[in-house]
C-alpha positions in Angstrom: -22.8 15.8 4.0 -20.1 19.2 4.1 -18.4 17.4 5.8 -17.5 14.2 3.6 -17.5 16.5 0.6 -14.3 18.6 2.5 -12.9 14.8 3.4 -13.1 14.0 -0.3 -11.6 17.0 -1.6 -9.0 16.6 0.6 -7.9 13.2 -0.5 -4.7 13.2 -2.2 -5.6 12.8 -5.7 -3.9 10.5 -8.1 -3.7 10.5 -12.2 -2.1 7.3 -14.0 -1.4 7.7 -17.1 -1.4 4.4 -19.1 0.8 5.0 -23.0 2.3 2.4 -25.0 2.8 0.5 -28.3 -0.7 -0.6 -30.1 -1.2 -4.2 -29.3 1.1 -4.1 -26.0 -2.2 -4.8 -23.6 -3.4 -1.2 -22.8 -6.5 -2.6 -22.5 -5.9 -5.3 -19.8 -4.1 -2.3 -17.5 -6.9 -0.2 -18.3 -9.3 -2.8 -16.7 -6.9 -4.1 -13.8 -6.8 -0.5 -12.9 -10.4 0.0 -13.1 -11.1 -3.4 -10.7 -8.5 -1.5 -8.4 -11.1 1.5 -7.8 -9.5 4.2 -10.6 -12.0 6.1 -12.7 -10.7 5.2 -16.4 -11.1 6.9 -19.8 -9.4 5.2 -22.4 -8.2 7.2 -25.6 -8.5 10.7 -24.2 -7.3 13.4 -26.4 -4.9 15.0 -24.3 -6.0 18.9 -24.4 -9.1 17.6 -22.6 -6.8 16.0 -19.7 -7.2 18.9 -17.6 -10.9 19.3 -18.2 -11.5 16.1 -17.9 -10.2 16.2 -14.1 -11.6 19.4 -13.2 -14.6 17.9 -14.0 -13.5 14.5 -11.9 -12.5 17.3 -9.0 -16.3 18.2 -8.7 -17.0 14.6 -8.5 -14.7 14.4 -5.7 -13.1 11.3 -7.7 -9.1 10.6 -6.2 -7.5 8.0 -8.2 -8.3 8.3 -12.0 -6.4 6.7 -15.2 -6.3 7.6 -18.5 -4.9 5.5 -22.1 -3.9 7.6 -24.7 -2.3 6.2 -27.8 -1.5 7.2 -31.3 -4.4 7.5 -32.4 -3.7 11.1 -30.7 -1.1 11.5 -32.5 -1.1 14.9 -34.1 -1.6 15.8 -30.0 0.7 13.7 -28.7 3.2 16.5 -27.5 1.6 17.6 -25.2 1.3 14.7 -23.0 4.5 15.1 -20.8 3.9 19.2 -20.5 0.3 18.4 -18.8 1.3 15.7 -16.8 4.4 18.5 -15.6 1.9 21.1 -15.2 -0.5 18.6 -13.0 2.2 17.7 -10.9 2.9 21.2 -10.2 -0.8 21.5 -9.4 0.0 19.1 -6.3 -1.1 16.2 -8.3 0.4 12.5 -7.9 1.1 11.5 -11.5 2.6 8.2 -12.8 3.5 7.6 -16.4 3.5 3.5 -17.5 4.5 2.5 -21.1 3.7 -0.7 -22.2 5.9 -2.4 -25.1 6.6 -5.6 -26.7 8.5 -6.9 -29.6 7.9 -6.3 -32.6 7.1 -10.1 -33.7 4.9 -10.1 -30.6 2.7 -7.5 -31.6 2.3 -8.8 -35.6 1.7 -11.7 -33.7 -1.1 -10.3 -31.8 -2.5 -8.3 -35.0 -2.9 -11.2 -37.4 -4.5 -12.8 -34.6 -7.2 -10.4 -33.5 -7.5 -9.2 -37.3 -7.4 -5.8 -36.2 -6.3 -2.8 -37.7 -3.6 -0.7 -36.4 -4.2 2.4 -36.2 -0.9 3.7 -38.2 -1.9 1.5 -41.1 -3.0 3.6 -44.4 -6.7 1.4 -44.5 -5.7 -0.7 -47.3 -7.1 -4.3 -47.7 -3.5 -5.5 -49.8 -4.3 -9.0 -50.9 -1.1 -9.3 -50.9 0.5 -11.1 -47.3 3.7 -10.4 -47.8 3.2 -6.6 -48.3 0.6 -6.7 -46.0 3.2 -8.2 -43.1 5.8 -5.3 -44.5 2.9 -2.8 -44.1 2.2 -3.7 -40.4 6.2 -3.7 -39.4 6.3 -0.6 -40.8 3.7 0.9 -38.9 5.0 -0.1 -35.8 8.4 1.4 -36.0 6.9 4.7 -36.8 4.6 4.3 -33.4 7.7 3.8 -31.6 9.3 6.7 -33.1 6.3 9.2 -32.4 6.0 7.6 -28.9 10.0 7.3 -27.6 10.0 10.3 -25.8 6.5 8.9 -23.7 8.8 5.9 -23.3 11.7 7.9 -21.6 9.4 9.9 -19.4 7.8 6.3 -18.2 8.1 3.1 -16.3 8.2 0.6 -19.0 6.7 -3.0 -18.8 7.4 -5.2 -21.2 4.6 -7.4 -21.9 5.8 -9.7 -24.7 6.2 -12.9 -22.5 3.2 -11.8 -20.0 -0.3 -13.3 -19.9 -2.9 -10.7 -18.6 -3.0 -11.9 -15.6 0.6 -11.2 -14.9 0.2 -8.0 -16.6 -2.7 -7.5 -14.1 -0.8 -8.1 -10.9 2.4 -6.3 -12.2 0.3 -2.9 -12.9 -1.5 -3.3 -9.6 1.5 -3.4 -7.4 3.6 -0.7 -9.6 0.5 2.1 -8.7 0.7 0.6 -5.0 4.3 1.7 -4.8 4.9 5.5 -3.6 5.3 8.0 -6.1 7.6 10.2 -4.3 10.9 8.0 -4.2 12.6 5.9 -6.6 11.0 2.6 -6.8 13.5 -0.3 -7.5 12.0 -3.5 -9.5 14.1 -6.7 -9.9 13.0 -9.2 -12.9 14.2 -12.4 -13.2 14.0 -13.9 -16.6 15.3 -17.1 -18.9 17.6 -15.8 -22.0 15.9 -18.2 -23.9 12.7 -16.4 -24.4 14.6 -13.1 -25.0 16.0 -9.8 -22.9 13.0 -8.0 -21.1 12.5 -4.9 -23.2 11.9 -2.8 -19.8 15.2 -3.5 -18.5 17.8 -0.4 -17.5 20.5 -3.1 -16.4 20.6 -6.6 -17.3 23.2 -9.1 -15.4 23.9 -12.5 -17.0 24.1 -15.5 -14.3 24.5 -18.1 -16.7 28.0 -18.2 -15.6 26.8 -19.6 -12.0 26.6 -23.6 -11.3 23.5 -24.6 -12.8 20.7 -26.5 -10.2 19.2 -28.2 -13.1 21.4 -30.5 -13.6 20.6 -31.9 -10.3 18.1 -34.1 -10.9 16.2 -33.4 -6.6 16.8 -29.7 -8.1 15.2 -29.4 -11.3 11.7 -29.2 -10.3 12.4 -26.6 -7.7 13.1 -22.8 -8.2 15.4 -19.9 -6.7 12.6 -19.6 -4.2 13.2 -23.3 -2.4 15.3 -23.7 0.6 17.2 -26.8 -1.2 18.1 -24.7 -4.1 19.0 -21.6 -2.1 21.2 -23.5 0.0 22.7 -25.0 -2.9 23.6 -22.0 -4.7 25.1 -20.7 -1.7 27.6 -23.1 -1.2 28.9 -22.0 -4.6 31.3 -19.5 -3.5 30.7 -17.2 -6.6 26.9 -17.0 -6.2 27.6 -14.6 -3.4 30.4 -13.5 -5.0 28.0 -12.3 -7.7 25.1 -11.1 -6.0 27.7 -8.9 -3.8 29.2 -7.3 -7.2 25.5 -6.5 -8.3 24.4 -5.7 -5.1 27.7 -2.5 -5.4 27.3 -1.0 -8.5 23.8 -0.8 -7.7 24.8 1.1 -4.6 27.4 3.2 -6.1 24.9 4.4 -9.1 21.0 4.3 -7.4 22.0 8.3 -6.2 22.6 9.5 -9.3 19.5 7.9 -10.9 17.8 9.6 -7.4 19.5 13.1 -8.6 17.9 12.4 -11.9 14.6 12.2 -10.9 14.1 8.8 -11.8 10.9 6.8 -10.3 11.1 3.5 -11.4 14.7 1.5 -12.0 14.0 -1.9 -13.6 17.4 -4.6 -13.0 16.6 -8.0 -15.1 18.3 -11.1 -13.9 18.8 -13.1 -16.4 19.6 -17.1 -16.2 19.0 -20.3 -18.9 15.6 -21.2 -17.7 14.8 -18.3 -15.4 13.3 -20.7 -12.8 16.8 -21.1 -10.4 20.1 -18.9 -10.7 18.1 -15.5 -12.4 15.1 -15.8 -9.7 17.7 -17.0 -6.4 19.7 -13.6 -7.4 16.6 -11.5 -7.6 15.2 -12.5 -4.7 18.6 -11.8 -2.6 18.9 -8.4 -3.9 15.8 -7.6 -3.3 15.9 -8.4 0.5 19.1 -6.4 0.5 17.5 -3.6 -0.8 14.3 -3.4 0.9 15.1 -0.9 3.1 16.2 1.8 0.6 12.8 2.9 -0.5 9.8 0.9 -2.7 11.4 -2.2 -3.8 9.8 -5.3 -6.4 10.1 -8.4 -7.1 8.9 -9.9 -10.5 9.8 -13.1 -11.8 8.5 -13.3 -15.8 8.9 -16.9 -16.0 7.2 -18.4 -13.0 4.4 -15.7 -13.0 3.7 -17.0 -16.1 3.8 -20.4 -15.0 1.4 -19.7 -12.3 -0.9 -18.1 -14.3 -1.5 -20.3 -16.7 -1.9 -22.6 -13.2 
C-alpha cells in the first residue's frame, strides 16, 4: 500500500486551467476533460487554487482542471501569478481560453435564457435595450479577461459543435507541455476568420476543385483532389512560401515562450484548397515538436454525421 502511495506521489502532476468568454462552452471542456480522467472544479475562486491542490496532493490526484470565469472577477488577477508560482513548484500547467463572436454568444444567451453574469439583474421589457445590455456586457468580459487570453491557447468555438469542441480539447492536453505545440486549422472564409488564429493565409487565390464536378464531393484529404491540386504549379508554390516564413519565425515564438501557435488556412468552402494546404504543412512539420491538425469545417460535418 506504501508503496503505490510513493508511485502516486511520484506521478507527474498536471493542472489545466480552463478560462474564457461566458457562453464560449466552458462547460463542454469541463466535461470532456472530466471523461478524459481529470479531477474538475468548475468556478473556483482562484486564492483557493493552491489549497485546493494541496488538498488534491493528499489525494494523490495527478491530472486535475479547474474553470474560472468572471464571476471571479474582483479575483481575477491573480490567475496568471498562481499558475507561475505552480509551475515553479514543478507543476505541468496549461492555460485554454475559449472565445466566440460576439453574435455567437447573444446567440447562445437568448437561446438558453440565461443570465450573464456581467448583466446588472434587470428584467428590461424592453428587447432592444435588453440586446444593447447583453453586447455590452460582453465587451467588458473581454476587457477584464484579455490578459487570460494572451497568457492562453485560444479556441475558438463559434463554428464548433460540442463534439468538436470535445475532441479538439482532448488532443490539445495530449500534446506535451514543454515545447511549442503547432496547430494548423483549415477553415471556409464564408463562415468567418477563426478567432484563435496567430496567422491566417488566404488560398482562395489557388485553382478551385469545385468546379470540377468528380471533385466537388471530395475534400483536401482525397487522393483525386490532392493530385489535382498538385499539378497546379502554385499550390506547391504556396504551401513552400508558408511552409518558410513559418520556419524563419517558429524560433522566435520558441524564445518567447510560446506553447501553442495556431496557423488558419483559409479557402471558399474550407472542404479542398484550405484543408489540402493544412494537411501538407502539417506533414512537413511533424518532426519539429507537437504538431495538429484541425479542420473546422469537416469536423463539423462529421459531427453532425
Amino acid at each position: 500500500m506504501s508503496q503505490a502511495r510513493d508511485d502516486a506521489a511520484a506521478t507527474p502532476r498536471e493542472v489545466v486551467l480552463i478560462t474564457g468568454i461566458s457562453g464560449s462552452g466552458k462547460s463542454v471542456a469541463l466535461h470532456a476533460l472530466e471523461d478524459a480522467g481529470y479531477f474538475c472544479v468548475d468556478n473556483l475562486p482562484p486564492e483557493l487554487i493552491e489549497s485546493f491542490l494541496s488538498l488534491e496532493q493528499s489525494r494523490f490526484t495527478p491530472r486535475v482542471a479547474i474553470a474560472a470565469d468572471v464571476r471571479s472577477a474582483r479575483s481575477l488577477p491573480l490567475l496568471l501569478p498562481t499558475m507561475a508560482k505552480l509551475r515553479g513548484m514543478g507543476l505541468t500547467v496549461r492555460e485554454v481560453f475559449l472565445d466566440a463572436s460576439t453574435d455567437t454568444l447573444v446567440r447562445r444567451f437568448s437561446e438558453t435564457r440565461r443570465r450573464h453574469p456581467l448583466s446588472d439583474g434587470r428584467h428590461d421589457s424592453d428587447l432592444a435595450a435588453a440586446h444593447r445590455a447583453l453586447i455590452e456586457a460582453i465587451e467588458l468580459e473581454r476587457e477584464l479577461l484579455a490578459e487570460l487570453r494572451q497568457a492562453s491557447s485560444v479556441i475558438d468555438t463559434s463554428q464548433l459543435r460540442p463534439a468538436q469542441l470535445r475532441s479538439w480539447i482532448r488532443n490539445l492536453v495530449q500534446a506535451p507541455a514543454a515545447q511549442l505545440t503547432l496547430v494548423f486549422e483549415s477553415f471556409a472564409f464564408k463562415h468567418g476568420v477563426p478567432l484563435d488564429a496567430d496567422y491566417v493565409f488566404d488560398v482562395r487565390v489557388l485553382p478551385n476543385p469545385y468546379y470540377i464536378r468528380e471533385l466537388r464531393p471530395l475534400t483536401g484529404r482525397d487522393a483525386d483532389v490532392i493530385a489535382y491540386l498538385e499539378a497546379q504549379p502554385e499550390v506547391p508554390e504556396m504551401v513552400a512560401q508558408i511552409e518558410a516564413f513559418l520556419r524563419r519565425w517558429l524560433p522566435a515564438f520558441e524564445q518567447d515562450q510560446r506553447n501553442y501557435l495556431t496557423v488558419a488556412i483559409g479557402c471558399t468552402g474550407g472542404q479542398h484548397r484550405s484543408v489540402y494546404c493544412a494537411e501538407q504543412l502539417a506533414r512537413r512539420f511533424q518532426g519539429r515538436g507537437t504538431t495538429l491538425v484541425r479542420h473546422r469545417e469537416l469536423d463539423a460535418r462529421d459531427a453532425a454525421a
